[in-house]
N, C-alpha and C positions, 0 to 999 in steps of 0.2 A: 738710070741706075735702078727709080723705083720697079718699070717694068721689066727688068731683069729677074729680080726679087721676085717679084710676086710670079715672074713662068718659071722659075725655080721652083716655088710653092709648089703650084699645077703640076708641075709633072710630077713633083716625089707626090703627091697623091694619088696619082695614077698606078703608081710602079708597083707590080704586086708584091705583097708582103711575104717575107719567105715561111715556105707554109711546114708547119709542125707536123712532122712524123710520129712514128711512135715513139709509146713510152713503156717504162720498163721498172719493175720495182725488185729493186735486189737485196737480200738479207746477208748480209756480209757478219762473220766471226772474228772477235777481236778487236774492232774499234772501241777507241778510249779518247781521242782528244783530238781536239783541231790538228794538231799535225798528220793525225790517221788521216783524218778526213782529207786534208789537204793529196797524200799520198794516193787513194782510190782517186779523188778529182783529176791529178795528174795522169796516170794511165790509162783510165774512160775516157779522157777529153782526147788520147789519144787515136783511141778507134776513131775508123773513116765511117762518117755521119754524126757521129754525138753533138748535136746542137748545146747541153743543156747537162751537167751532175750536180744536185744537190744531195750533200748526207748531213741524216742524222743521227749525231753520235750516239745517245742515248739509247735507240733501242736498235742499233747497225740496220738500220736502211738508207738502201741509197736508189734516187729518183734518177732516171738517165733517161731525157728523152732526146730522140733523133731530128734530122732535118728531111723535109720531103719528104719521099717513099722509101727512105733507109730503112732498115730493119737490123738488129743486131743479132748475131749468132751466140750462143750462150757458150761454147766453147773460146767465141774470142775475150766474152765476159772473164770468165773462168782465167783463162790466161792475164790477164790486163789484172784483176783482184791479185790473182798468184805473185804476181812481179811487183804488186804494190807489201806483199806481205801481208796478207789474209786469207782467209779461205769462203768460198762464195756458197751459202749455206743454201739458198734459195734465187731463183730467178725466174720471173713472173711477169709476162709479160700484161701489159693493162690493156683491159677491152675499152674500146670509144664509149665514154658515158658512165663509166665505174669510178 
């Protein structure tokens, strides 16, 4: 059983880690409270790719980064903010290294 264990170890070490796409930083109008938040989380998370939304209620940005070589369209942005019930003030995609 030990060396079952430990080629289990082995191999997840091997296995390559799923690699990070872009990211994306969006200024969103109207956020007020974890429920907002929660509402953008739910519709980003639904775009095909979004690894990853975190917001912050305070000054309405929201971090969205993708899986792999995803990229997000700002018009699906735009719709996915709209249905949560806000309006997407800015969308900015972030350069590697910023």
């Amino acid at each position: 059983m030990d060396r079952l264990r430990t080629w289990i170890a082995a191999a997840a070490l091997m296995l390559p880690a799923a690699a990070i796409g872009a990211e994306y930083r969006l200024y969103v109008d109207g956020l007020a409270c974890p429920f907002c938040a929660y509402g953008i989380e739910k519709q980003l998370g639904k775009l095909d790719g979004v690894e990853d939304v975190h917001v912050e209620v305070g000054n309405g940005l929201v971090r969205v980064v993708t899986r792999g070589d995803r990229e997000l369209r700002e018009t699906d942005v735009r719709e996915a903010v709209e249905r949560a019930g806000f309006t997407l003030d800015r969308f900015d995609p972030v350069k590697a290294g910023s």
